[in-house]
N, C-alpha and C positions, 0 to 999 in steps of 0.2 A: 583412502576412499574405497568405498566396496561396492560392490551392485545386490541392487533388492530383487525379488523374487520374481520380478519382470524384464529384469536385463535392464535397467536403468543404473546409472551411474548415482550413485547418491552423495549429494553434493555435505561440505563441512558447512559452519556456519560462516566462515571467511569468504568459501566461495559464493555463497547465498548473498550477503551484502556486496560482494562485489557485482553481481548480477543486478539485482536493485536500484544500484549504482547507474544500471548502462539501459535502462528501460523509464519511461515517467506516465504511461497507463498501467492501471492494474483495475481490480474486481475486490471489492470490500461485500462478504456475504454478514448480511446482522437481521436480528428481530426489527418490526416495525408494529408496534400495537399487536403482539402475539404472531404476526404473520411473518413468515425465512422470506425476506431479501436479496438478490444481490446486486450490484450498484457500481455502475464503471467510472473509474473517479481518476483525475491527475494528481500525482502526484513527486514529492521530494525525499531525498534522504539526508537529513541531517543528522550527525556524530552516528548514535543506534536507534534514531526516532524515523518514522516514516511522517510527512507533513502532508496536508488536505488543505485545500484554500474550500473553503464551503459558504453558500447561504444559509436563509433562514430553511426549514427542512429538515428532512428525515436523519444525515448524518450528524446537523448537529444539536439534535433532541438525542441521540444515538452516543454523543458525546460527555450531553449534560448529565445521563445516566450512567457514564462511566462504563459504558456496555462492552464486554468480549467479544471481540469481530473476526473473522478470518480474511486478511487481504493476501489478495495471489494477483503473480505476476506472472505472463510467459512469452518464451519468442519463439517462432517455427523458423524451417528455411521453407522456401517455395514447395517444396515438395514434401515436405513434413521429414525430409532426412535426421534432420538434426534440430534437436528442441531441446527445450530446458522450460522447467518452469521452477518457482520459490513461491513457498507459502509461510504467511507471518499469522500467527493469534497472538493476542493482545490488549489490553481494554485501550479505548478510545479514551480522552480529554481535552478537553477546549483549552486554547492556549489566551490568558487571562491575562499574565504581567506582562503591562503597554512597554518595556522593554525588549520583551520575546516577539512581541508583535511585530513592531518596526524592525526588528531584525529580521523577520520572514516574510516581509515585506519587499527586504531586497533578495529573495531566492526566486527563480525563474521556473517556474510550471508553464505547461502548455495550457490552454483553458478547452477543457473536454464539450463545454457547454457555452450556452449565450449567459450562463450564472455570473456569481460575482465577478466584478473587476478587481484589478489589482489592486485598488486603493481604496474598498468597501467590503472587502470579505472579514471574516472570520479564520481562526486558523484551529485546528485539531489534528492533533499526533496522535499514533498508535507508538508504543511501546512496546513491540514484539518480546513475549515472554518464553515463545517458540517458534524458530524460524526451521525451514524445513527445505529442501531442494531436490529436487532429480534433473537427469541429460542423458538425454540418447544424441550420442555423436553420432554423423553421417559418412 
């Protein structure tokens, strides 16, 4: 690992997923009817998929269209000593075969919102095509 032009550590793609791993809010920036968005969303990490429990809305009109999203995740310490953050782009997809369904059915998100419940949402992955990372240790 090497540091970038700002003294940040800049993380591999192992350590990005494993960060990912240890956080379940993130920030998904996408178009909405020509307008920049961005949208704080819970989230899972399945095998290399990042997962969205969603309603009806913005993310998954967002999805239907197969759209390239940027989802970022980060964590500070109190005093902003030591941070990290991970950025994924990606195109968005609705998750359709009632097999994938029921299975991410039993993974465990927090629910960011009073939105779907666990047993009437919708489900949509992102596919991270470039994952990205920095940390400044404290």
């Amino acid at each position: 690992m090497h540091s970038d032009l700002n003294g940040m550590l800049v993380l591999d793609e192992a350590a990005c997923r494993a960060l990912l791993h240890s956080t379940r809010l993130g920030r998904i920036a996408l178009t909405d009817r020509a307008l920049p968005m961005i949208l704080p969303v819970a989230f899972a990490c399945l095998d290399h998929d990042i997962l969205f429990r969603v309603g009806p809305g913005t993310l998954g009109r967002a999805a239907d269209a197969q759209q390239v999203v940027c989802f970022e995740t980060d964590w500070a310490d109190e005093h902003g000593d030591a941070a990290w953050s991970v950025a994924a782009i990606g195109r968005l997809a609705r998750v359709r075969d009632p097999r994938m369904v029921e299975a991410y059915r039993q993974v465990v998100m927090p629910a960011w919102s009073d939105g779907p419940t666990h047993g009437s949402a919708d489900y949509i992955t992102l596919s991270p095509q470039m994952l990205t990372g920095r940390r400044r240790a404290g």
